[in-house]
C-alpha positions in Angstrom: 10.9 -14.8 0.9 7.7 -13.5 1.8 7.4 -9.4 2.6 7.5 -10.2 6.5 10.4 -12.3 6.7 12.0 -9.5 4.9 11.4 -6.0 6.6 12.5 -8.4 9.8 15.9 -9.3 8.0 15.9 -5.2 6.6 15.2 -4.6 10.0 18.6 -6.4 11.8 20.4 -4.8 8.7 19.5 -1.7 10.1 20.5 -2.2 13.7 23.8 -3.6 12.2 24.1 -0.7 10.1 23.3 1.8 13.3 20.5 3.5 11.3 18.2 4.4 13.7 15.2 6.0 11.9 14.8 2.8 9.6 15.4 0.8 13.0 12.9 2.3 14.6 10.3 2.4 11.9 10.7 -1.3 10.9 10.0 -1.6 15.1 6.7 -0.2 14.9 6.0 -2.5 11.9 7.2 -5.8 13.2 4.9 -4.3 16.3 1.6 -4.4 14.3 2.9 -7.4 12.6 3.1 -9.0 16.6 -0.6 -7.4 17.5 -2.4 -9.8 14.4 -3.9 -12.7 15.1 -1.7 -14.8 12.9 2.1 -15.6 13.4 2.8 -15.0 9.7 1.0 -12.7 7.4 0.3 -13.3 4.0 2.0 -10.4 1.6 -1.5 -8.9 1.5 -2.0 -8.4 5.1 1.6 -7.1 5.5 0.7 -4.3 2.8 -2.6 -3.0 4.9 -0.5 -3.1 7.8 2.1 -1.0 5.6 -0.3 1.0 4.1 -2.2 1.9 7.2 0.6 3.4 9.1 1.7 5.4 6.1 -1.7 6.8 5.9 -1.8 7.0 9.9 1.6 9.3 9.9 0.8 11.5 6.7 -2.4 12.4 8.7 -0.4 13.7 11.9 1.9 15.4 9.6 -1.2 17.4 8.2 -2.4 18.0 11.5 0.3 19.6 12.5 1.1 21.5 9.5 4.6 19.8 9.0 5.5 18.6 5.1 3.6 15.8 3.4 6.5 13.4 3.7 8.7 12.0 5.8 11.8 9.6 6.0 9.2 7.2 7.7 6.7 7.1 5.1 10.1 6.7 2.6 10.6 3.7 4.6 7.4 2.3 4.5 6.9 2.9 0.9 9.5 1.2 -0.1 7.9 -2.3 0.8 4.9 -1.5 -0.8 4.2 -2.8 -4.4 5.0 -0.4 -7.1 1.3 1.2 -8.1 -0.1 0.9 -11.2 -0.1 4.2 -13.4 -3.7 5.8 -14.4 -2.5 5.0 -17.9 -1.8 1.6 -17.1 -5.5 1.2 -15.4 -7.4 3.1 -18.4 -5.6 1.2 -21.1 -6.4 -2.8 -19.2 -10.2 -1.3 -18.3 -10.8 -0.2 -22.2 -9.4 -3.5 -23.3 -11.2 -5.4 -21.0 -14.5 -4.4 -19.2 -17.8 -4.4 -21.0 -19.3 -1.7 -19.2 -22.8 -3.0 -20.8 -22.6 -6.1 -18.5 -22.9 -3.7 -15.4 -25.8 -2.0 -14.1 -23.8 1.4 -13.4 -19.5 1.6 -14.1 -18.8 1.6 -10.7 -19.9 -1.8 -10.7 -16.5 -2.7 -12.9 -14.6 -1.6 -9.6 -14.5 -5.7 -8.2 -13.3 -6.7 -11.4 -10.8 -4.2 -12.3 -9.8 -3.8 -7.8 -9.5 -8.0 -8.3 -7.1 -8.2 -11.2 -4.6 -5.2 -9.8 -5.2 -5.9 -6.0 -2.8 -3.6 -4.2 -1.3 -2.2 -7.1 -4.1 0.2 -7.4 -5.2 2.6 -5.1 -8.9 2.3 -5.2 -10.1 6.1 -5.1 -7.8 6.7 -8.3 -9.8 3.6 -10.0 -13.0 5.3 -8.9 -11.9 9.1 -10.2 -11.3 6.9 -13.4 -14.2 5.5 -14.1 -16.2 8.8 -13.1 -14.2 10.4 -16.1 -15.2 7.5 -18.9 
């Protein structure tokens, strides 16, 4: 079962369930998932879409001075793949990037960015490499 097909079966669990705040947010989702150009989004396209809203609502929440999180970014969260721990990333780039094949380190970000994909955040892979 891809991701999609999921949140929209989550999503009639919900309204089955009466629990409006995870109705409501899986609405906005299935929404963006409606304004793509595709029918059905690969599991990769589904987590920008998830990740993009998260980051969309944690920004209003700064601007207007409310807590960092919310039961909507819970929600969201929860469909996104569990990230990679900095120990995790430091341990697979030690063990395998030669750093001598690259002009600079931040070259190593493709390779390192291509083997974890979305389960690493791309500015903690950066701070990362700054620090080897």
């Amino acid at each position: 079962m891809t991701l999609q097909e999921q949140i929209k079966k989550d999503m009639m669990q919900a309204m089955k369930a009466k629990d409006d705040e995870k109705k409501n947010t899986l609405r906005v989702v299935m929404g963006e998932f409606a304004r793509a150009a595709a029918k059905a989004l690969s599991d990769d396209e589904v987590v920008k879409v998830l990740k993009k809203l998260a980051k969309s609502e944690r920004e209003t929440l700064e601007q207007s001075g409310r807590p960092g999180d919310s039961r909507y970014i819970e929600i969201l969260e929860s469909y996104l793949p569990q990230m990679a721990s900095d120990d995790d990333l430091r341990q697979w780039i030690a063990g395998n990037i030669d750093f001598s094949k690259y002009k600079n380190k931040m070259q190593a970000m493709k390779d390192i960015m291509g083997h974890f994909g979305s389960a690493a955040d791309g500015s903690r892979v950066k701070e990362i490499l700054q620090k080897m």
